[in-house]
N, C-alpha and C positions, 0 to 999 in steps of 0.2 A: 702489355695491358690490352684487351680489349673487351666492348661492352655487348651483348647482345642486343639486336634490333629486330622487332615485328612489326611489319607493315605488310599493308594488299599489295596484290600486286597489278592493282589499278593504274592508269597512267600518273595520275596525279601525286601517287606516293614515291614510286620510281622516279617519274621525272626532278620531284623535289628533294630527295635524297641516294641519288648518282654521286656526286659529287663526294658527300658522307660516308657513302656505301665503297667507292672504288680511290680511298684514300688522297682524296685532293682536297681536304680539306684541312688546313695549317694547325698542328696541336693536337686534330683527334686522334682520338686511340683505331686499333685495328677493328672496325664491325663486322662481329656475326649474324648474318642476316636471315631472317625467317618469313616465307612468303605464306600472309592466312588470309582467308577473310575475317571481317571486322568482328563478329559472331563466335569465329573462333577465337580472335585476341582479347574480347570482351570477357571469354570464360577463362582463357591461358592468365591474363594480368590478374585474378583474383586470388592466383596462388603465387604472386609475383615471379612466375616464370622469367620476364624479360626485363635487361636494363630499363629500355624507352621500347615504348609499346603505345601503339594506335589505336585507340580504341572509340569508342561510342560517346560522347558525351552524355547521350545516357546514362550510361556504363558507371560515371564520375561517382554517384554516392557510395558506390560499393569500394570503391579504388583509393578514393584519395587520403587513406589512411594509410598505405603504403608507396604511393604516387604522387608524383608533385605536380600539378600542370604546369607545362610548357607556354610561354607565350606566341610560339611560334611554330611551324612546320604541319598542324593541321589545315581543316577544311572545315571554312565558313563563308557565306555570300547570300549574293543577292543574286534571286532567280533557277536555283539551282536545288529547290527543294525535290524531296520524293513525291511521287505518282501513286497514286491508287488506281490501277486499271482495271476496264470491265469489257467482255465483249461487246453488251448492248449499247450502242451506240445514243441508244435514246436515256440511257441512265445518266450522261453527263448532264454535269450542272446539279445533279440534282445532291440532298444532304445525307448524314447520317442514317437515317432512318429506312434507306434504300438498299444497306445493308444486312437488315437483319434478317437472320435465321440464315443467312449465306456464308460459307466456307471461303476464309480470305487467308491466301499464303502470305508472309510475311518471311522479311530476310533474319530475323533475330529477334527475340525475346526485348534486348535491352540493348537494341538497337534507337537512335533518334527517331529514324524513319517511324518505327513503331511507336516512341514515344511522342511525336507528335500525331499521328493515329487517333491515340487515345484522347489528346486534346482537343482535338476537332470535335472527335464521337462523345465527349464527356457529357453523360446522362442519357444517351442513345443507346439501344444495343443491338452492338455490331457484328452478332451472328459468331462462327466458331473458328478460332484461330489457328491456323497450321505454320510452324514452322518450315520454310525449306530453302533449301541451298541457293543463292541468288540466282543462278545462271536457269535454275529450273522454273523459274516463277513465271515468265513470261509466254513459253511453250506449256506451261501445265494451264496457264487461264484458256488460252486461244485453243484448248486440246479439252476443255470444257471439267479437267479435273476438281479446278479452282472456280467459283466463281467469280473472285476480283484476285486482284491480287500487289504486293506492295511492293515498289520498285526504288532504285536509286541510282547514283550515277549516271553511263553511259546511255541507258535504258530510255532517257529522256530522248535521246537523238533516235532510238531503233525500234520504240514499241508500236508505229503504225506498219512496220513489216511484219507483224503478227496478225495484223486486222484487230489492235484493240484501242480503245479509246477512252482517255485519261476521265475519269468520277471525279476527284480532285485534286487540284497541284495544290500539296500541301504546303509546298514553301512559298508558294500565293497567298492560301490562309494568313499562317503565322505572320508575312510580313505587314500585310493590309492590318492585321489584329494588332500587333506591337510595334510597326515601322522597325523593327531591328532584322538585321541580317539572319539569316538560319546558321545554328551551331549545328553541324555534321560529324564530325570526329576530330579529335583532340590528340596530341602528344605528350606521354604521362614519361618520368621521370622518377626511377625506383628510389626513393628516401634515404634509404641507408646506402646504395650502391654507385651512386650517380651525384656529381657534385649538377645541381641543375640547371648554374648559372652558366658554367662551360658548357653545359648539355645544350643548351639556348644559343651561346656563339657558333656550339658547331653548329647546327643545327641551320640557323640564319645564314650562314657562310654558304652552306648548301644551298639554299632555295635561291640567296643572291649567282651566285657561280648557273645555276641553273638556267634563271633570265638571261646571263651577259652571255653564256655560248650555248643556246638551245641544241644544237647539232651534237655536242659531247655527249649527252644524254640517251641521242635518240633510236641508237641499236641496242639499249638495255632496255629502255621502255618498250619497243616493242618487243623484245624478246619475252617480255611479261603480258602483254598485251592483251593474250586469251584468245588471240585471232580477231582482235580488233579494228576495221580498217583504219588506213593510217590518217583519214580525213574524221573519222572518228574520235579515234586518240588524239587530236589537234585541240577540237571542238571542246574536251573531256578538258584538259589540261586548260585547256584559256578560262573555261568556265568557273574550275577548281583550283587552280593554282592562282592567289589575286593580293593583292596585298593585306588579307588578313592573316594568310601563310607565313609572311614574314613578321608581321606582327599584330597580334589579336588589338588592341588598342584597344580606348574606351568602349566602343559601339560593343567589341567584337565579345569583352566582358559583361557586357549590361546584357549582353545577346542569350547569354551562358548562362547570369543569375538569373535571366526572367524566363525561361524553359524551365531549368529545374523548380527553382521556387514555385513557379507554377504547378507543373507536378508534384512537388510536395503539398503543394493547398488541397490537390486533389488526393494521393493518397496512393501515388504512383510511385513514387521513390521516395526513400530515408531524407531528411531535410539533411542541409548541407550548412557548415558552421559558414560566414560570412567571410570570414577570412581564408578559408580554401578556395575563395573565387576572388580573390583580388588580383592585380595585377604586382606581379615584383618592380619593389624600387629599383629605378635607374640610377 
């Protein structure tokens, strides 16, 4: 047997699923592994290409009719929200409205990052949206193609080596606005294919195995790295990797209802039945 897996190949997804991925994990099956960005897994899980697939919490209204969420092995926290960056240095601090009529790149459609965007800017208008590949986002503002542009991950530790300077830490917003943690991307769990409960022990087995021998992990993480430095990919993984990865817990759900629900008040994504956001009995 074995199940297919898509994940980035961020530090945070490698480091959390090594363990999973290169068979040390007691009971799992053989994985096939698939290295995308989030943008691509958000479009790949809509034809349920993969067993368990990373995707956007975004993403969830469209998915969870063939996907089960996982209580574990995403990315949720404090402090670690997406950036909106701008050349103008004088443009920080300031709101939504500083954006219009300006060209802002964005990593995905139906991405969080994006969907929180929209909740900040909700009734503002924030000028003309570009999709584009993340790695490009940051040389395309400082290169004057873009004129903001939206950022995540690593990005937080390296966008003042471009000369740009953050308009808003969105994951500042949302947590001052609802005190909950920011929901970043989630581990879905194909319905028919996947028993999700076992999906969950391996799953959890991994991220623990991960914490007790960090060094097992760390010539696969950087082999995915993207030319990351290695004080980089540290910073990336302490940030991302925390204990909502091993388990979402109440905050880490109430985090998850009050993003989409919210979204759905506005008009941004499908409402979502209440019971596709609970957490599974223990």
């Amino acid at each position: 047997m074995s199940l297919s897996l898509a994940i980035s190949p961020c530090p945070n997804d490698t480091f959390t699923f090594d363990a999973l991925v290169h068979g040390r994990v007691m009971g799992a099956p053989t994985i096939d592994v698939t290295y995308a960005d989030v943008d691509v897994t958000n479009t790949s899980a809509l034809d349920g290409k993969f067993d368990l697939v990373k995707v956007s919490y975004a993403a969830l209204p469209w998915l969870l009719d063939t996907y089960e969420l996982l209580p574990c092995g995403g990315a949720l926290g404090r402090g670690c929200g997406p950036l909106v960056l701008v050349r103008d240095a004088a443009m920080a601090g300031h709101g939504p409205d500083s954006l219009a009529g300006k060209t802002i790149a964005v990593p995905g459609d139906r991405t969080t990052a994006y969907l929180l965007l929209r909740l900040w800017a909700a009734g503002h208008s924030i000028g003309k949206i570009e999709i584009v590949p993340f790695h490009e986002i940051m040389p395309g503002v400082a290169e004057g193609r873009y004129d903001a542009g939206l950022v995540i991950h690593e990005a937080r530790f390296t966008y003042p080596r471009f000369g740009l300077t953050a308009l808003v830490d969105l994951g500042e917003w949302w947590e001052s606005d609802t005190g909950l943690p920011i929901p970043l991307g989630a581990i879905l769990a194909h319905r028919e294919r996947v028993d999700a409960a076992a999906a969950t022990r391996w799953v959890r087995d991994s991220v623990r195995q991960a914490w007790a021998d960090p060094a097992a992990s760390e010539g696969y993480v950087l082999e995915h790295a993207q030319e990351m430095e290695s004080a980089v990919v540290a910073q990336h993984i302490d940030l991302y990797v925390n204990s909502f990865t091993e388990d979402l817990g109440d905050d880490g759900y109430a985090a998850i209802r009050s993003l989409l629900d919210r979204a759905a008040a506005e008009g941004l994504v499908p409402a979502i039945p209440a019971a596709r956001l609970q957490a599974p009995l223990r």
